[in-house]
VEXLUM-183017 format. One record per residue (C-alpha): residue in one letter; x, y, z. Coordinates in Angstrom, 2 decimals. Example, Ala and Ser with C-alpha at 12.3 -4.5 7.8 and 13.67 -1.06 7.14 Angstrom:
<sites>
SITE   resn      east     north        up
SITE      A     12.30     -4.50      7.80
SITE      S     13.67     -1.06      7.14
</sites>
This chain:
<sites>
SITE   resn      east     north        up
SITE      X     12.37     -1.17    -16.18
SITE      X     12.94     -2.06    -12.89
SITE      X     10.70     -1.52     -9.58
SITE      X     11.92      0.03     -6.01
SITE      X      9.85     -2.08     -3.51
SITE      X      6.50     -0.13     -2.08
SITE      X      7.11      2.51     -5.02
SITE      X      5.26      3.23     -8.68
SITE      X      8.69      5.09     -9.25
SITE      X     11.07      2.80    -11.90
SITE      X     14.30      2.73    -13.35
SITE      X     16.50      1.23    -16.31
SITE      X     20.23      0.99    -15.77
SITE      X     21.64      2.89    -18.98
SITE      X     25.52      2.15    -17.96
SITE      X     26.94      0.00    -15.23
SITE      X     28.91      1.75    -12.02
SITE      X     31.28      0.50     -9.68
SITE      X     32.42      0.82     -6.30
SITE      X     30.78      2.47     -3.52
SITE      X     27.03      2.87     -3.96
SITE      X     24.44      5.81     -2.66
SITE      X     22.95      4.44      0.69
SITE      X     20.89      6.55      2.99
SITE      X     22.84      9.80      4.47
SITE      X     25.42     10.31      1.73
SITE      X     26.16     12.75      0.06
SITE      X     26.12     12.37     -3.79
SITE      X     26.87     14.23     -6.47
SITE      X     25.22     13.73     -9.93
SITE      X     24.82     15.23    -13.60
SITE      X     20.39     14.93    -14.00
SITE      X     18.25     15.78    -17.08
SITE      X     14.65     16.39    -16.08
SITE      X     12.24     15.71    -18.89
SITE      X      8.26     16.04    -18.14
SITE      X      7.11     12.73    -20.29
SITE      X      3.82     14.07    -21.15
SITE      X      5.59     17.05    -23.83
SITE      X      8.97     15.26    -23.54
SITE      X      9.87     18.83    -22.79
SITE      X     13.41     19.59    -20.82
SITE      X     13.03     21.01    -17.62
SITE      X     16.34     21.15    -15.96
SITE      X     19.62     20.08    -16.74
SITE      X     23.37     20.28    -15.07
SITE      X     25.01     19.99    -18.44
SITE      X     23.64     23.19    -19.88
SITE      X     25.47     25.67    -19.70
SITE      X     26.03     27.39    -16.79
SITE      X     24.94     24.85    -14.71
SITE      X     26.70     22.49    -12.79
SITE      X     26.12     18.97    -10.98
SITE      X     23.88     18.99     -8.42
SITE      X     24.68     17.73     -4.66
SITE      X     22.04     16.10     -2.16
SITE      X     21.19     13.74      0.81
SITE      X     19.89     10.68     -0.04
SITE      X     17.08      9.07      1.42
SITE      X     16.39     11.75      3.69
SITE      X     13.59     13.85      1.73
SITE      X     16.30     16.64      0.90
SITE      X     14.82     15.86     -3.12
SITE      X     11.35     14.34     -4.28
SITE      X     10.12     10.73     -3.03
SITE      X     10.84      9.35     -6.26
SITE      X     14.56     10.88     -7.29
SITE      X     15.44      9.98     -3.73
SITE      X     14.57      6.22     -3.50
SITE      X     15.12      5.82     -7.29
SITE      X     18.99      7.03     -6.25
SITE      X     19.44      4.56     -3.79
SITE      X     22.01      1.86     -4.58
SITE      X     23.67      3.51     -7.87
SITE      X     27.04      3.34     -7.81
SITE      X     29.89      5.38     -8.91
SITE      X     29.69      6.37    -12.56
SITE      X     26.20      4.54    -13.06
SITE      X     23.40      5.96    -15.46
SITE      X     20.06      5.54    -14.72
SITE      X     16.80      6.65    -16.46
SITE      X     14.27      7.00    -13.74
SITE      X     10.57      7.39    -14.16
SITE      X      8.97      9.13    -11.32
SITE      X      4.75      9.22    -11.69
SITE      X      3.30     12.49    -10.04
SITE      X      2.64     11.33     -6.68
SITE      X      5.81     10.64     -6.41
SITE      X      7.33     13.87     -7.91
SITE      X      5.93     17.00     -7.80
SITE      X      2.27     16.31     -7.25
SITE      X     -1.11     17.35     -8.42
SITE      X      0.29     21.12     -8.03
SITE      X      3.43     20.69    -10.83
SITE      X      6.28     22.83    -10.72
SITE      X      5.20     25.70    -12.63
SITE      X      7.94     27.81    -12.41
SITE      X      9.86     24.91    -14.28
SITE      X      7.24     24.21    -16.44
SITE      X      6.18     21.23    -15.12
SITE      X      2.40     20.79    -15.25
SITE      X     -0.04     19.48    -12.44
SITE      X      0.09     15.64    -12.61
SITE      X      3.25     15.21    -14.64
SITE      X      5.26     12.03    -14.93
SITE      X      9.25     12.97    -15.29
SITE      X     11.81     11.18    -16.26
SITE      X     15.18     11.92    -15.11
SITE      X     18.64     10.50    -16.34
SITE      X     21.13     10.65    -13.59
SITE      X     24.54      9.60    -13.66
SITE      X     26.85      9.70     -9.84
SITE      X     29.44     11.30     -9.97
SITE      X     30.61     10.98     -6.40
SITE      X     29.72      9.52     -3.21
SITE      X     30.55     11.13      0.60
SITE      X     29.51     10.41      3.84
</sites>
């Protein structure tokens, strides 16, 4: 796993990109599995059905501290598993209405699909 500088946040490149990477202010477009690690239980996912890839601003606080920063420099077509500890995601409070408890650690795969200013 790799470490984002000033973050407990980490990440493991699971395929390689290429191109254009995700720098602050674009917009990106990604496929993401949310997993909470302590049940390994799915939260969310663009790839079930009737769901579709997701769209954000990166860097800006538009999505959690840790999918934000942990998104930073992908590039086009790259995979990464990122582990985001609860400070980072959703806090001592969870998510409850997506199951995820008080003080969970997730772990997202995200792959970018597209890059925009």
């Amino acid at each position: 796993m790799q470490s984002i500088p000033g973050l407990q946040t980490t990440f493991k490149i699971l395929k390689a990109g290429a191109g254009r990477v995700v720098a602050k202010g674009d917009t990106v477009t990604v496929h993401a599995t949310g997993i909470v690690q302590e049940s390994n239980k799915k939260f969310w996912s663009t790839k079930d059905p009737g769901q579709s890839p997701f769209q954000f601003k990166a860097g800006v606080g538009q999505v959690i501290k840790g999918w934000d920063m942990g998104c930073l420099g992908m590039a086009i077509g790259e995979t990464r598993n990122i582990v985001i500890p609860a400070a980072e995601g959703y806090g001592a409070g969870g998510f409850p209405a997506w199951g995820i408890p008080a003080g969970a650690t997730l772990n997202f795969e995200i792959e970018v699909l597209s890059i925009d200013n």
